[in-house]
C-alpha positions in Angstrom: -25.9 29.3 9.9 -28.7 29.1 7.0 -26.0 30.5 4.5 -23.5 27.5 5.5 -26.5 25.0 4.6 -27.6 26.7 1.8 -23.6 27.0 0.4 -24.1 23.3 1.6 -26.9 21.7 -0.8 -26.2 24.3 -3.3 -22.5 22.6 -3.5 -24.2 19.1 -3.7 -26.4 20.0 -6.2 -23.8 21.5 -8.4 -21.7 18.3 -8.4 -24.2 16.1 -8.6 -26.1 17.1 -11.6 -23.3 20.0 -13.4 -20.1 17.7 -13.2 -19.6 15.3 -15.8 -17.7 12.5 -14.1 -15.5 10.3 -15.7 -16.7 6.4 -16.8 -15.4 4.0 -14.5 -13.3 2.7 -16.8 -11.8 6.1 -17.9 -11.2 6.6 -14.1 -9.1 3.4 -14.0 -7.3 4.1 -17.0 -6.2 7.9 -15.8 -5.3 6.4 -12.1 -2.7 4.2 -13.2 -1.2 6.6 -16.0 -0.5 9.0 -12.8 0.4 6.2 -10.3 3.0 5.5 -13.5 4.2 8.9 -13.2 4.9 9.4 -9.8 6.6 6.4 -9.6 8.9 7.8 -12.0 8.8 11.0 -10.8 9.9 9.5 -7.3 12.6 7.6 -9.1 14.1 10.6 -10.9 14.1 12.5 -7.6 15.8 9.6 -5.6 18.4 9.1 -8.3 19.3 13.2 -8.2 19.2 13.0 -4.4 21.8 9.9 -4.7 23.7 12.0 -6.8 24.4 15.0 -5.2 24.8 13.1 -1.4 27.3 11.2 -3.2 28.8 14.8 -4.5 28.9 16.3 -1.5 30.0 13.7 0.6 33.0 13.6 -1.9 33.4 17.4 -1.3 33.6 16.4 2.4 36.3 13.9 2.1 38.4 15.9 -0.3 37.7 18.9 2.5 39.0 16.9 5.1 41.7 15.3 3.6 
């Protein structure tokens, strides 16, 4: 159990004086340039999906028909 604790504050210490963490501003900045993105992203997958429902339900008809 010691080594879990030591893993523990050794982690804390690490990323509390090791990291160097973005400036507030620079944290803003990066979250809405990849909220941007996957809004996009999310578009471009929800357009493809549209397309190919709308191909394979044609398939479908044309099956059936």
């Amino acid at each position: 159990m010691s080594g879990l604790i030591t893993y523990i504050n050794e982690s804390y210490q690490e990323l509390k004086n090791h990291v160097s963490w973005p400036s507030y501003a620079e944290a803003q900045r990066l979250m809405v340039i990849v909220a941007v993105f996957s809004v996009l992203l999310s578009l471009a997958v929800y357009g493809i999906d549209q397309l190919f429902s709308g191909a394979i339900e044609s398939y479908f008809n044309w099956v059936k028909s």
